[in-house]
KOLFI-961512 format. One record per residue (C-alpha): residue in one letter; z, y, x; residue number from 1. Coordinates in nm, 2 decimals. Layout:
BEGIN
   r        w        v        u     k
   A        Z        Y        X   NUM
...
end
This chain:
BEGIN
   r        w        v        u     k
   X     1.41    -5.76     2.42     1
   X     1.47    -5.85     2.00     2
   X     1.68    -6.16     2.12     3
   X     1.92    -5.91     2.35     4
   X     1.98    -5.70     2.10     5
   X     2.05    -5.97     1.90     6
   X     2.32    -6.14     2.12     7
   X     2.44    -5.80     2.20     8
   X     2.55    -5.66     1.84     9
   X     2.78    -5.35     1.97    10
   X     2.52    -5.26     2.24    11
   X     2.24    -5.25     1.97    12
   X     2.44    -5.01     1.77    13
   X     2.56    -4.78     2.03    14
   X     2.20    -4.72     2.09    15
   X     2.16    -4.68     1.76    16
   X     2.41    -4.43     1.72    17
   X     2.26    -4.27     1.99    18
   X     1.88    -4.23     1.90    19
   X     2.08    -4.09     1.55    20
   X     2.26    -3.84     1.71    21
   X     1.98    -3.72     1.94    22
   X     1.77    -3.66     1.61    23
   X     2.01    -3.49     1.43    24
   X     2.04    -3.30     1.75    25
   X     1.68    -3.24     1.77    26
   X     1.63    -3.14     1.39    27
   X     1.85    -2.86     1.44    28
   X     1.66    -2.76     1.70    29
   X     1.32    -2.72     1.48    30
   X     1.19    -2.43     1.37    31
   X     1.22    -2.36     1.00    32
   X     1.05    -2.09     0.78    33
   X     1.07    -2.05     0.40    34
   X     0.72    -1.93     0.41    35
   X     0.56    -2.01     0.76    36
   X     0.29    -1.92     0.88    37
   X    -0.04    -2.13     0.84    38
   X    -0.28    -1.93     0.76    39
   X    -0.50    -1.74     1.00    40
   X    -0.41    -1.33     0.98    41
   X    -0.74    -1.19     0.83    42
   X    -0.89    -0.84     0.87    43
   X    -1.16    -0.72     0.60    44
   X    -1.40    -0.47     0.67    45
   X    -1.59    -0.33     0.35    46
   X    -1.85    -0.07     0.30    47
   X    -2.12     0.06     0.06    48
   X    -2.48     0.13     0.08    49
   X    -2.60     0.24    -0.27    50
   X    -2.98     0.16    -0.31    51
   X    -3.02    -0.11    -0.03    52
   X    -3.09    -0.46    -0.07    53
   X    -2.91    -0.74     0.05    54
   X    -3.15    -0.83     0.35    55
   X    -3.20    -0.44     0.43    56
   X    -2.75    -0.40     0.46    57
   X    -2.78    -0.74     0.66    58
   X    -2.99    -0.57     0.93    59
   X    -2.92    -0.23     0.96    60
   X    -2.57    -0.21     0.87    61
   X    -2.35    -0.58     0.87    62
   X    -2.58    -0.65     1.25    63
   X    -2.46    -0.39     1.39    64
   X    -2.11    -0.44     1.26    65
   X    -2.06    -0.77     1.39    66
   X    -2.23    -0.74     1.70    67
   X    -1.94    -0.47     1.82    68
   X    -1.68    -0.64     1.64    69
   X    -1.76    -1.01     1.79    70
   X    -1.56    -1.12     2.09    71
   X    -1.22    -0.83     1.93    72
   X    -0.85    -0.97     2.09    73
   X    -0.79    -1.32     1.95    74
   X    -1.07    -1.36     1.74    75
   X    -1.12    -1.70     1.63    76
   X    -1.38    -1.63     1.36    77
   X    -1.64    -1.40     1.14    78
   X    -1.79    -1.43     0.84    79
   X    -2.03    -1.16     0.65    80
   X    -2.20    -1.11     0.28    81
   X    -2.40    -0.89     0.16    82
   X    -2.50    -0.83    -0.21    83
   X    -2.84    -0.65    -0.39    84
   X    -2.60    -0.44    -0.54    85
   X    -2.54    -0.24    -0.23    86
   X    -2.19    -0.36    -0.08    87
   X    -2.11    -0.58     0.23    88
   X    -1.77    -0.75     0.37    89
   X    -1.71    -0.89     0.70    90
   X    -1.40    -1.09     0.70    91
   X    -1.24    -1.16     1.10    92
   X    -1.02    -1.46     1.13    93
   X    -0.77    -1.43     1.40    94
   X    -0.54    -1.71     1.56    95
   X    -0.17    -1.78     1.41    96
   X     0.10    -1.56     1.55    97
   X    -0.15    -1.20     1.55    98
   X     0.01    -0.94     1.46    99
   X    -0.20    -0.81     1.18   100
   X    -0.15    -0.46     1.27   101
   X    -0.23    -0.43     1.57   102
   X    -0.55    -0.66     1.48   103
   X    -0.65    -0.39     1.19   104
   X    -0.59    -0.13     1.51   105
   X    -0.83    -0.38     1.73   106
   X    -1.09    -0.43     1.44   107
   X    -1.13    -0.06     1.37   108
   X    -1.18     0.08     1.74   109
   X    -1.43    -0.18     1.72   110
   X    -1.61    -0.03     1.40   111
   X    -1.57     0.33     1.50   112
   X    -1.76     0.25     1.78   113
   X    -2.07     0.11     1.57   114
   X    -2.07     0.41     1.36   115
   X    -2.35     0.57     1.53   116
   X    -2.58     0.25     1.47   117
   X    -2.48     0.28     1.08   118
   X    -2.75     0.48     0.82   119
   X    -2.58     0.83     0.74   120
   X    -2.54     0.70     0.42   121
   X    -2.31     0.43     0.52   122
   X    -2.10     0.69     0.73   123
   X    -2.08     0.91     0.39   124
   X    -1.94     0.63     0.19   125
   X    -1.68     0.54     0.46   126
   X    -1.58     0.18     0.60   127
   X    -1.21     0.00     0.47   128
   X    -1.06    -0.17     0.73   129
   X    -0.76    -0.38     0.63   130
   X    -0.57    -0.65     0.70   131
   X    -0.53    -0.91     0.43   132
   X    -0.62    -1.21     0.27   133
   X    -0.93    -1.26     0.09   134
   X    -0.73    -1.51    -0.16   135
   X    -0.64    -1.34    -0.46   136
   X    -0.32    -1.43    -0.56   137
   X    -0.29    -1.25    -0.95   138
   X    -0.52    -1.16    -1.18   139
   X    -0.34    -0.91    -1.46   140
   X    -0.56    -0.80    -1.75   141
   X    -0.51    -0.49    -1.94   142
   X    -0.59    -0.41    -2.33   143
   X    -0.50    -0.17    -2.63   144
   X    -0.35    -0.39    -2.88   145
   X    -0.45    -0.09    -3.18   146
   X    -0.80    -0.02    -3.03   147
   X    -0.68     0.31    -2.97   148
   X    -0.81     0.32    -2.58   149
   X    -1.16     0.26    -2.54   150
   X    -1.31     0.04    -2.18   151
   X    -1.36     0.37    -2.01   152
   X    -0.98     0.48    -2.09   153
   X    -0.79     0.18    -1.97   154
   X    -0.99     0.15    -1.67   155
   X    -0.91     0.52    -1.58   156
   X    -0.53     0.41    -1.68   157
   X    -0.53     0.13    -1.47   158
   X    -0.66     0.32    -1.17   159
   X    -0.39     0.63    -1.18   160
   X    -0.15     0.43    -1.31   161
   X    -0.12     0.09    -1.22   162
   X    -0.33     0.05    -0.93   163
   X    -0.10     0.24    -0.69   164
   X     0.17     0.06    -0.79   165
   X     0.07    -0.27    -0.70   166
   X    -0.04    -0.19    -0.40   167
   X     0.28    -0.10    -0.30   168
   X     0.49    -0.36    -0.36   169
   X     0.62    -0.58    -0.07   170
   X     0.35    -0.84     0.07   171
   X     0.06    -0.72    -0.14   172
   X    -0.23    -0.65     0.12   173
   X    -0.45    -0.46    -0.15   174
   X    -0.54    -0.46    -0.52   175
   X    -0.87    -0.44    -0.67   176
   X    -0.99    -0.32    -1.02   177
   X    -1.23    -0.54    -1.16   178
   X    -1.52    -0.42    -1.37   179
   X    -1.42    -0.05    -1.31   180
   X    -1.60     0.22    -1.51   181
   X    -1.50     0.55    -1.43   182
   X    -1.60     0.85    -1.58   183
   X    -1.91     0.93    -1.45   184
   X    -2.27     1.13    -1.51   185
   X    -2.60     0.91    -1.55   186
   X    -2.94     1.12    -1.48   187
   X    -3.25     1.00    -1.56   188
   X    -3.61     1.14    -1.38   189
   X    -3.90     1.18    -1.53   190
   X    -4.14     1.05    -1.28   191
   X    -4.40     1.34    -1.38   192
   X    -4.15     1.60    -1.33   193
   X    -4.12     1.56    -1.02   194
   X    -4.47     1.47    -0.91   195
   X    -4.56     1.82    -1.11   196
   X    -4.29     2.00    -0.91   197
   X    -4.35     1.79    -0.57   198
   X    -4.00     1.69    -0.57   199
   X    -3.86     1.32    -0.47   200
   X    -3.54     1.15    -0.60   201
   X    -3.34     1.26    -0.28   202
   X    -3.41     1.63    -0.34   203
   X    -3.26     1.59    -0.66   204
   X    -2.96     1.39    -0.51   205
   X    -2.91     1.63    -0.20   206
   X    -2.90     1.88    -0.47   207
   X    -2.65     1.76    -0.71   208
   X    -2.45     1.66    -0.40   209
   X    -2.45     2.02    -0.33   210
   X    -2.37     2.17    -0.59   211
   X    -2.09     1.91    -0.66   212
   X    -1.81     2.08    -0.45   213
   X    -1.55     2.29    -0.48   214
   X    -1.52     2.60    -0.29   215
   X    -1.21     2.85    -0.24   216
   X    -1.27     3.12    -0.43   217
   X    -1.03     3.34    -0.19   218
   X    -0.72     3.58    -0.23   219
   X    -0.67     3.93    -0.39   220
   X    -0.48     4.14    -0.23   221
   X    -0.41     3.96     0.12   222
   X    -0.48     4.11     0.45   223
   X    -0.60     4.32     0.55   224
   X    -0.45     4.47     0.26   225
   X    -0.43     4.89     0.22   226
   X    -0.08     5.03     0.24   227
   X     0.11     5.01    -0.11   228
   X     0.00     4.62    -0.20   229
   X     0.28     4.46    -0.34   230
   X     0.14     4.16    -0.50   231
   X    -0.12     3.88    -0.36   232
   X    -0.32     3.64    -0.63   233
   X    -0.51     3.32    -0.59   234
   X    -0.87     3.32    -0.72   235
   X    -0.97     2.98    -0.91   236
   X    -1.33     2.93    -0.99   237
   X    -1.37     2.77    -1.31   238
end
């Protein structure tokens, strides 16, 4: 075949010219993305249990989790971790082309259906169901250059201030605050207190959780008001 095309110099070039054009031809054709996708769509589940170990979230909470969430629409993939200081992640890879939405939508029915299987405490903190990447793609640190804001302060500035923000910019999933300390109370039991009272620890959280709340304090003057009221005033409790 080499010594025809060598004895035949204007056929080898017309088929040369041909396989060219049919390239070009074909290259037009191709699909081209500035940013394409090659990276699975990702969906993140996060939740809390304050107090638990590690192994103790792995079987009574992330179990549960992934055994309703395994086998979701075009699911390729889940992975789980659990930490001692009482927060879990399940990350759910799904093939290329899902629409991220409608796997958040997918993921979720699947969660609010475990719910029941979850310790109350669990439910009270809530479960964060969002799709995005568990890449992070900034990390922007904040400080007072006068020492005029203390840890606590920028932290509480970064979280009413900045935080929102950045999450709403275009193609940020979510944005995190890293070594958050918010202003907070810290109560300390005396072990022989309680015994001496017969109280445990959760008597004394179920308590505070109680009387942490706030309550309408209600309306002067609204109906059913006596004839002659002109004016109606909110009641704030302190």
């Amino acid at each position: 075949m080499l010594r025809s095309f060598i004895d035949r110099p204007i056929f080898a070039s017309v088929v040369s010219i041909i396989i060219t054009l049919g390239g070009a031809l074909a290259l037009l054709g191709l699909p081209v993305e500035q940013y394409p996708n090659v990276v699975p769509p990702q969906v993140v589940v996060d939740g809390r249990f304050p107090g638990a170990s590690a192994d103790v979230i792995s079987d009574s909470v992330v179990a549960p989790l992934e055994q309703e969430i395994n086998g979701v629409d075009s699911m390729i993939y889940l992975e789980s971790n659990a930490t001692d200081s009482g927060s879990f992640r399940i990350t759910i890879s799904f093939e290329i082309g899902t629409d991220p939405d409608q796997a958040t939508i997918n993921v979720n029915n699947r969660v609010q259906q475990a719910l029941a299987a979850l310790p109350q405490t669990v439910r009270d903190q809530g479960l964060q169901v969002e799709a995005r990447s568990t890449s992070i793609l900034q990390v922007i640190a904040l400080s007072s250059p006068d020492n005029s804001m203390g840890v606590v302060e920028i932290s509480n500035y970064a979280l009413l201030n900045v935080l929102d923000e950045l999450v709403r910019l275009p193609g940020i999933g979510d944005a995190s605050l890293f070594g958050a300390q918010d202003y907070s109370m810290r109560i300390w039991l005396r072990p022989d207190k309680l015994a001496q009272f017969e109280l445990t620890p959760n008597d004394v959280a179920n308590a505070l959780r109680a009387q942490n709340a706030q309550f309408a304090a209600g309306r002067v003057g609204a109906e059913p008001a006596p004839e002659g009221q002109a004016f109606t005033m909110s009641v704030s409790a302190p």
